[in-house]
C-alpha positions as CSV (number, residue, x, y, z in Angstrom):
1,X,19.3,61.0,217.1
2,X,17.0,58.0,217.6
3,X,15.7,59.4,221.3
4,X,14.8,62.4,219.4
5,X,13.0,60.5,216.4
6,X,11.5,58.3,218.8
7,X,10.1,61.4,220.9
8,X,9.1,63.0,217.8
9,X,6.8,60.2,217.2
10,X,5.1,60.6,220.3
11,X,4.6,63.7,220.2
12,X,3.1,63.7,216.7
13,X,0.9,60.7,218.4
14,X,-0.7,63.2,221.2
15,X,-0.9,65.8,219.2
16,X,-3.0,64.0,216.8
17,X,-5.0,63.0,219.2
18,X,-6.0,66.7,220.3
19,X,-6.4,67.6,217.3
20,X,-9.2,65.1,216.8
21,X,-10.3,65.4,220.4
22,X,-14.1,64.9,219.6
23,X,-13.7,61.9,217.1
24,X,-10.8,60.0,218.9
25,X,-12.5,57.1,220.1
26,X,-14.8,55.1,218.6
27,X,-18.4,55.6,219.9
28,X,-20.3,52.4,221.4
29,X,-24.1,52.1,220.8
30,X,-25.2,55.0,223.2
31,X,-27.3,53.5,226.6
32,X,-28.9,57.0,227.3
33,X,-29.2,59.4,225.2
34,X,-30.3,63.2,226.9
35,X,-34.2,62.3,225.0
36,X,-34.2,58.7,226.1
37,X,-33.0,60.5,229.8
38,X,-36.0,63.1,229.7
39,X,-38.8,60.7,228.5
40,X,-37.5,58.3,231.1
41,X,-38.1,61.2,234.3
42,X,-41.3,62.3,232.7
43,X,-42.6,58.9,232.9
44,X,-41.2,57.5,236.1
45,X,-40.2,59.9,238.2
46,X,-41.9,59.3,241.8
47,X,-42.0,62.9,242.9
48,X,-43.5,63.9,239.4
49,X,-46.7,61.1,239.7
50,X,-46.9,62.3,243.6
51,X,-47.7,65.8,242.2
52,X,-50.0,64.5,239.2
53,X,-52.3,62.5,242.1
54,X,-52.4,65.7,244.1
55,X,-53.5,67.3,241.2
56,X,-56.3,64.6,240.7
57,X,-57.2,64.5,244.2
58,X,-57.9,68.5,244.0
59,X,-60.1,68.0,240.9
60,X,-62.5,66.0,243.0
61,X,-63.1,68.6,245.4
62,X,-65.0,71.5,243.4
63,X,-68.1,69.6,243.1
64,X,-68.1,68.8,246.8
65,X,-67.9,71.9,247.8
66,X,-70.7,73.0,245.0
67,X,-72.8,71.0,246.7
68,X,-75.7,70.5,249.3
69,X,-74.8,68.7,253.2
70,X,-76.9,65.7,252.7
71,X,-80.2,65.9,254.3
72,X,-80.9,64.2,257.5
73,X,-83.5,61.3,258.4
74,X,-84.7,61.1,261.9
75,X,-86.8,58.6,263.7
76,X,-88.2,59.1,267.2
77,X,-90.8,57.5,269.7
78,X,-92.2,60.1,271.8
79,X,-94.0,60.8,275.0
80,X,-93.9,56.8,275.4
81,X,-95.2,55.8,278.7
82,X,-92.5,54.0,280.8
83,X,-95.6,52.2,283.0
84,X,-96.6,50.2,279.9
85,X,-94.4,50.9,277.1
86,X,-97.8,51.0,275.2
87,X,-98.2,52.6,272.0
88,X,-102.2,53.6,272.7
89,X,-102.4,54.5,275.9
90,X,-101.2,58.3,275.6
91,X,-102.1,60.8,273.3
92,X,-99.1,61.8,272.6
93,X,-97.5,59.3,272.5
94,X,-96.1,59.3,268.6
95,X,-94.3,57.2,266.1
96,X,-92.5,60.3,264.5
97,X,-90.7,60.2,260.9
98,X,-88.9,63.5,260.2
99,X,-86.4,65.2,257.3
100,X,-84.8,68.2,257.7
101,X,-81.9,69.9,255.2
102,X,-79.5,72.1,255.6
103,X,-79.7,75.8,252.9
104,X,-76.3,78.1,252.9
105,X,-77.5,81.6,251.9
106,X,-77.7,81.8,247.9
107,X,-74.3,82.0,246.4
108,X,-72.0,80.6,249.3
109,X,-71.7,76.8,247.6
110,X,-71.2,78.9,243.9
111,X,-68.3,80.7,246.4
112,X,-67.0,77.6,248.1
113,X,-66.6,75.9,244.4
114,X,-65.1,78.8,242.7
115,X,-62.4,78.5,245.6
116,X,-61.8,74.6,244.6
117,X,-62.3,75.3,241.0
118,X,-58.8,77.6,241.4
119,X,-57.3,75.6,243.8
120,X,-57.4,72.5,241.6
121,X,-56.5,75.1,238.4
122,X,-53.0,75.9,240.7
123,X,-52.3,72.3,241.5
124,X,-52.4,71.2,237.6
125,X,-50.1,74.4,237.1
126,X,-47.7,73.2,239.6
127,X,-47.8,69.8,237.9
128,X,-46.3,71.1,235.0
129,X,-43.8,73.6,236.4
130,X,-42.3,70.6,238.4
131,X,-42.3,68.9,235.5
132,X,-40.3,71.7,233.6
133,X,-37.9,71.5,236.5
134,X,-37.7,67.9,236.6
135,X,-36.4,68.4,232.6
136,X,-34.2,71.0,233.8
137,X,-32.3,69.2,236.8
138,X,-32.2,66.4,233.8
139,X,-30.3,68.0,231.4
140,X,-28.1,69.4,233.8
141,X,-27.7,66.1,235.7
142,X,-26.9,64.5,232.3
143,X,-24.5,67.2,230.7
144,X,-22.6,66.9,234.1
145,X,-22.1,63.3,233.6
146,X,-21.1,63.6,229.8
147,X,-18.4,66.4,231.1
148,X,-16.7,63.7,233.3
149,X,-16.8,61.3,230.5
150,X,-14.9,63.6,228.7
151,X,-12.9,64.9,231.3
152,X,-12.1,61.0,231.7
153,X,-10.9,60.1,228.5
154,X,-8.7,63.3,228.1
155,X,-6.9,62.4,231.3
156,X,-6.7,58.8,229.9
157,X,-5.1,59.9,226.9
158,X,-2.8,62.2,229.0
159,X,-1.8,59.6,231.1
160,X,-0.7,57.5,228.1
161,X,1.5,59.9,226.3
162,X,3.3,60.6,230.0
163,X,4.2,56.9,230.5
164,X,6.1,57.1,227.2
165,X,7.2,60.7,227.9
166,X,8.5,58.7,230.8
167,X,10.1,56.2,229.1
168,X,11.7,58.2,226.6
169,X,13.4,60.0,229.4
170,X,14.7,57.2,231.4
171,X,15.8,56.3,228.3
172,X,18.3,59.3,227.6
173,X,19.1,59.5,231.0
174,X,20.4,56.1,231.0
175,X,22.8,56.5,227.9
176,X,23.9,60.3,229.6
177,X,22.0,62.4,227.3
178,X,18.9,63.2,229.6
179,X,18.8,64.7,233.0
180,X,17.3,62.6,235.9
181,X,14.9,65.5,237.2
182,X,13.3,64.9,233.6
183,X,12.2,61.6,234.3
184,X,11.7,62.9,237.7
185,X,9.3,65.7,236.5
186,X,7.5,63.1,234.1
187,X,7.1,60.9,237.5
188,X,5.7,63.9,239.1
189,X,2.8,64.8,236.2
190,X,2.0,61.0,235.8
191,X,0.9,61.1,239.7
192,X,-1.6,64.0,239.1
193,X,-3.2,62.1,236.5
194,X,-3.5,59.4,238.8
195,X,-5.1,62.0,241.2
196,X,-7.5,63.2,238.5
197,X,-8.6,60.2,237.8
198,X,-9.5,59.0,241.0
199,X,-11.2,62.3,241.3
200,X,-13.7,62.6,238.3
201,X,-14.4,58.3,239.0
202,X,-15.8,59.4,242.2
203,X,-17.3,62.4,240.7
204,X,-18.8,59.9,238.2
205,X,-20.4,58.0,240.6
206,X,-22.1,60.6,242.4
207,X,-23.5,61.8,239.1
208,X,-24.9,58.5,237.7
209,X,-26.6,58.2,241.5
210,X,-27.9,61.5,241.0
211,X,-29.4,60.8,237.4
212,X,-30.5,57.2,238.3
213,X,-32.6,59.0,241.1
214,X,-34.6,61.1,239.3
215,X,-34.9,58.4,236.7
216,X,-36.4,56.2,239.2
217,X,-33.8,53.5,238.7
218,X,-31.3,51.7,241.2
219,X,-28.6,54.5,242.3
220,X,-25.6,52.0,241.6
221,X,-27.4,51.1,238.3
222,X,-24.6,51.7,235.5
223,X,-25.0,54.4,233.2
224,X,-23.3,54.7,229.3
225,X,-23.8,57.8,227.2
226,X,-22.9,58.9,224.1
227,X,-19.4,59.8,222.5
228,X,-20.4,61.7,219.6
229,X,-23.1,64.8,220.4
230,X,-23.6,67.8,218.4
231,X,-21.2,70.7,219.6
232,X,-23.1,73.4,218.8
233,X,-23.8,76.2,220.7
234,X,-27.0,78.7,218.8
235,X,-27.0,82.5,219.1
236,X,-29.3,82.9,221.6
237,X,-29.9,87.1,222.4
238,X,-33.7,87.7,222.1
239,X,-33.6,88.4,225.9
240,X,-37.0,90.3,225.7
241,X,-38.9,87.9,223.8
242,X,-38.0,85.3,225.9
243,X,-39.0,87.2,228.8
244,X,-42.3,88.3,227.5
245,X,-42.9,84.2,226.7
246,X,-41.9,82.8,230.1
247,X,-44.6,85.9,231.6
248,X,-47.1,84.6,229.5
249,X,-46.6,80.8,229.7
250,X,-44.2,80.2,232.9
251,X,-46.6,77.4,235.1
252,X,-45.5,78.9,238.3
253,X,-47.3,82.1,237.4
254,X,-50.3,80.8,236.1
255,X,-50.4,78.7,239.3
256,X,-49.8,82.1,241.5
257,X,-52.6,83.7,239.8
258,X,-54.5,80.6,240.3
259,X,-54.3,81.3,244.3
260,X,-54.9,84.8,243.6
261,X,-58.3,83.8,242.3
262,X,-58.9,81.2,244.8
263,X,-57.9,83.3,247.6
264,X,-60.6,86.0,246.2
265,X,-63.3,84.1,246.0
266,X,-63.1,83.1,250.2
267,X,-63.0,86.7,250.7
268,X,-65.7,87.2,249.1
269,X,-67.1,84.0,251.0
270,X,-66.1,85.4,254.1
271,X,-68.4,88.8,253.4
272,X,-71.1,86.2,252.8
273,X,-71.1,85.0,256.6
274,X,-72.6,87.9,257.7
275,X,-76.0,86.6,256.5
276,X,-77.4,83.3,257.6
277,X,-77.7,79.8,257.0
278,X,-81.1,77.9,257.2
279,X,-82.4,75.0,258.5
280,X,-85.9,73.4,257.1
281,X,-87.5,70.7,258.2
282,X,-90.7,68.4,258.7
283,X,-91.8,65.8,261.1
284,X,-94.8,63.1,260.6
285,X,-96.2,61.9,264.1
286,X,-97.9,58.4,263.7
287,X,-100.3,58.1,266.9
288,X,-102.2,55.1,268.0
289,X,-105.5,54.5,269.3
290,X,-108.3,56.2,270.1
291,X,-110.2,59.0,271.5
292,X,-112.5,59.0,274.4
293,X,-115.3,59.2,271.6
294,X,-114.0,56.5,269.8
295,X,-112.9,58.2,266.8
296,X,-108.8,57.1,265.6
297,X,-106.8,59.5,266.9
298,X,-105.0,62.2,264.4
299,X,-102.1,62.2,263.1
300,X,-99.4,65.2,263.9
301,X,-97.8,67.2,261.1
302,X,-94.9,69.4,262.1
303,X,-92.8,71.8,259.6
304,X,-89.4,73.1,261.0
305,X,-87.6,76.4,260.3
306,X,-84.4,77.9,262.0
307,X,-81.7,80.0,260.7
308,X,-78.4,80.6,262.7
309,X,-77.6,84.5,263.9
310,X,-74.2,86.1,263.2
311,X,-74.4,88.1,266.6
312,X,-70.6,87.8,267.3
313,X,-69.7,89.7,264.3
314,X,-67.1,91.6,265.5
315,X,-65.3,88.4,267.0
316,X,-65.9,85.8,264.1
317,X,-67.0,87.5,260.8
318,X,-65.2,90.9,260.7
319,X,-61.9,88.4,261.9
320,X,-62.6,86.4,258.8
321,X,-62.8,89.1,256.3
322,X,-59.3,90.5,257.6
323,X,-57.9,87.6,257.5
324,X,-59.1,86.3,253.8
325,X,-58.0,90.4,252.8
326,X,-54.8,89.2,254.2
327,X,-54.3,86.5,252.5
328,X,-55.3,88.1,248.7
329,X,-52.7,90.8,249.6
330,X,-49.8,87.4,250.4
331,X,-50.6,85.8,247.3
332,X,-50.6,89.3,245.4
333,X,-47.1,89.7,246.7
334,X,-46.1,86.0,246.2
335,X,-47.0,86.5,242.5
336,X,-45.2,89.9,242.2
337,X,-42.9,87.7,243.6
338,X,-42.6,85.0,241.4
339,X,-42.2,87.4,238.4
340,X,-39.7,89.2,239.6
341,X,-37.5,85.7,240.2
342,X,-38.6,84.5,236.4
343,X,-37.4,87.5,235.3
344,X,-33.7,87.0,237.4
345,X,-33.7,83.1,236.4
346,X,-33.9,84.4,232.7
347,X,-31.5,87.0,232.7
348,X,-28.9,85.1,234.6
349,X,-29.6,81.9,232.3
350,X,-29.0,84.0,229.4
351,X,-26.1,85.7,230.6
352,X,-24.2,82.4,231.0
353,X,-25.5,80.6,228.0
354,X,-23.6,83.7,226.3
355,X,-20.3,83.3,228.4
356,X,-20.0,79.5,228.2
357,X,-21.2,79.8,224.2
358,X,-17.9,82.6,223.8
359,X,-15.9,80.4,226.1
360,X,-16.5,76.9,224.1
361,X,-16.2,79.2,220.5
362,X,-13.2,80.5,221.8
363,X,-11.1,77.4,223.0
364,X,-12.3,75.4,220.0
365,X,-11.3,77.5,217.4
366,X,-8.4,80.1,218.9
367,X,-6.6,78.7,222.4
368,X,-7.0,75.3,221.4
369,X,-5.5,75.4,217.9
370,X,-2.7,77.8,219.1
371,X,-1.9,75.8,222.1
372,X,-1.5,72.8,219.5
373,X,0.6,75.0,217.2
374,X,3.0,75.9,220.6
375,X,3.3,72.5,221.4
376,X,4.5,71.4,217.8
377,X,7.0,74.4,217.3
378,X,8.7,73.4,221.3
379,X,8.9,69.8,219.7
380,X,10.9,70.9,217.0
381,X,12.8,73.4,219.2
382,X,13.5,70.3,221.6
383,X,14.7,68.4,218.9
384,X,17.6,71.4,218.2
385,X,18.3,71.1,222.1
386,X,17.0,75.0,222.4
387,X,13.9,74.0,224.4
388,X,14.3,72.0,227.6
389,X,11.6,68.9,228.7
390,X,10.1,70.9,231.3
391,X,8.8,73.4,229.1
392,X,7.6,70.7,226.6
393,X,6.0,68.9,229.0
394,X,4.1,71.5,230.7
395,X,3.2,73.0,227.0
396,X,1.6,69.2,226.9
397,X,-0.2,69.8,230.0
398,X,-1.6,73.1,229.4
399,X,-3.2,71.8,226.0
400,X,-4.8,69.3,227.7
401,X,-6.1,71.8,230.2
402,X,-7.7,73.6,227.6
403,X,-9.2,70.6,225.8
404,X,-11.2,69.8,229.3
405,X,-11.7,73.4,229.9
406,X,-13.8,73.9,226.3
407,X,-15.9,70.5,227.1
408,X,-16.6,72.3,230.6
409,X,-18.2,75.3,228.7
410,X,-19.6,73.2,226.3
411,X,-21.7,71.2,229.3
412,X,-22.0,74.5,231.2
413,X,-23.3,76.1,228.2
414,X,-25.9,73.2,227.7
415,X,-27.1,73.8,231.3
416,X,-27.4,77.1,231.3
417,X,-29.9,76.4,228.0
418,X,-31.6,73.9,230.1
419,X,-32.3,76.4,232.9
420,X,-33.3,79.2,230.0
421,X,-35.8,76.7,228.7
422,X,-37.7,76.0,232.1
423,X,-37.4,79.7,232.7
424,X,-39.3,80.6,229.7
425,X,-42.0,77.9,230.5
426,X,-40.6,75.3,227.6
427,X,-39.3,72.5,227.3
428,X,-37.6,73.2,224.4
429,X,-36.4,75.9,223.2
430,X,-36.2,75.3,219.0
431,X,-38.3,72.7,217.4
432,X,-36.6,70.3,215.4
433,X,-35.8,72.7,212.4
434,X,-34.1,75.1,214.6
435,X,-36.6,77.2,214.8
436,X,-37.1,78.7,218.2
437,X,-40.1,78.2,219.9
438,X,-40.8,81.6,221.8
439,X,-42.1,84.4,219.3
């Protein structure tokens, strides 16, 4: 009667412990929070400032390409006579001071900064869709890790109720009233644990690497988060409004169209080439000297004009307009493109938000309970003798199994949100009233 007194205790013990899975253990002063995480990326992250410096490098180019070619300065000595190197004894010979500057035909520079203009409009969108993604990979980073910490203590817990299903076995089996392959099969389930564990520490390690990386820290740097979190899941089924949000605010389409527009204006460019660039110019001749009359000799004045002459039109300029129509039609497609994948990444987002939302409902408030329920009515069946250990134990296992299972669709759940939000163009979804952020 004492075994079974003694085994009911520990069984009460675990099952108190499930039934308080969330709250169990007391919660340290959280180290990273999933806001602390984010701000941290958005602030540090390497690959996110190598994108904002792109950006600012791009924004320095429209008014360079709005611009004139500087004008050029020339100084010559002509017609100098190599017998004397003297300045007066030729007419011709000249001190010459000249300026000449290069003209595109009216509306090429407007054309070659339009181009920028978009180019550097792209490069800011792209900042802010890698920054979307940089949240994204985050979250799902972080929820990972908190699912291992979970996963962790459960197997912890497990672990400790199977060293004194353990000993309550090799207890009965040394006074004849157990069977050795119970203590046997105890054995055999404590070992797994052992197995899990060794598991989900490695797992843990490659997941705080991963999150240190993006948060521009030391990969072996330790990470602690959070016990406590909220565990709630929000009805999420406006499918269409989120879709008609992330088409009107997704970066990676504003940036498409961006190209689009850039990609227009050097077509348009490229029909320009057919006329011609000019050249103007003007030379002042100093001379020295004098004439045979004895007058100062003149001073020359020359004025310079020259334009270029598409003659190779066929080879050169027709060439360029197909290739710039190309290249509208590409970035056409590559937007057409884009929408079509924002559409998929929203669907497929939503889709498992829902599933792992039904999942984590569904385990905390149906499998869960009833597995807990099972558990407690084989106890009391085991203390009658008309349930055997095996059965108990495994009805011990399989709770357990669901309690890491529901903080697996919790975390899944969470990253599925985290890929809906950058899908949509947010960061978040609901401000902090709840109130969704999208219509």
């Amino acid at each position: 009667m004492q075994f079974k007194q003694l085994f009911f205790l520990v069984m009460l013990s675990g099952l108190f412990v499930v039934g308080n899975a969330s709250v169990v253990l007391a919660a340290p002063e959280p180290k990273l929070l999933l806001e602390d995480a984010v701000a941290i990326a958005l602030a540090d992250n390497p690959g996110l400032a190598a994108m904002k410096t792109r950006a600012e490098a791009l924004a320095a180019v429209p008014s360079q390409q709005g611009s004139l070619p500087d004008p050029r300065l020339s100084l010559n000595m002509v017609n100098l006579p190599l017998d004397s190197f003297d300045l007066t004894q030729e007419g011709m010979t000249q001190l010459q001071v000249g300026f000449s500057q290069m003209l595109p035909f009216p509306g090429k520079l407007a054309l070659r900064e339009a181009a920028a203009v978009h180019e550097s409009t792209a490069a800011r969108w792209q900042v802010e869709e890698l920054r979307l993604k940089l949240v994204r990979d985050v979250k799902t980073v972080w929820w990972n890790l908190y699912f291992t910490d979970r996963a962790l203590e459960i197997v912890a817990r497990n672990v400790e109720l199977l060293r004194q299903f353990v000993d309550v076995a090799q207890t009965k089996y040394k006074v004849g009233k157990g069977l050795q392959q119970d203590v046997l099969l105890a054995q055999l389930e404590l070992s797994k644990l052992h197995d899990q564990t060794i598991n989900l520490r490695g797992l843990r390690r490659n997941q705080v690497a991963q999150l240190n990386a993006l948060l521009d820290e030391p990969t072996d740097s330790p990470l602690q988060l959070p016990q406590r979190i909220m565990e709630t899941l929000v009805e999420i089924t406006d499918e269409k409004g989120l879709l008609a949000h992330a088409r009107k605010t997704r970066p990676v389409l504003a940036a498409s169209q961006s190209k689009i527009d850039a990609a227009r204006a050097r077509l348009s460019l490229a029909k320009k080439s057919y006329s011609p660039d000019f050249k103007l110019g003007a030379v002042y001749g100093y001379r020295g000297g004098e004439n045979l009359d004895g007058s100062s000799r003149a001073d020359f004045l020359s004025v310079m004009f020259s334009m270029n002459l598409p003659i190779y039109a066929g080879a050169r300029q027709d060439k360029a307009v197909d290739q710039r129509t190309s290249q509208v039609l590409q970035n056409q497609y590559q937007l057409d493109d884009a929408h079509s994948k924002v559409a998929a990444e929203v669907s497929r987002a939503l889709a498992d938000y829902q599933r792992s939302r039904e999942q984590a409902s569904l385990f905390k408030q149906g499998i869960i309970p009833q597995a807990a329920q099972t558990v407690a009515s084989m106890l009391a069946a085991y203390q009658v003798n008309k349930v055997d250990f095996l059965n108990l134990v495994r009805a011990q296992i399989t709770l357990f199994n669901y309690e890491t299972r529901y903080w697996k669709a919790l975390s899944q759940g969470n990253q599925a949100l985290a890929r809906l939000t950058a899908a949509t163009g947010k960061q978040n979804l609901f401000d902090d009233n709840g109130k969704n952020n999208w219509n």
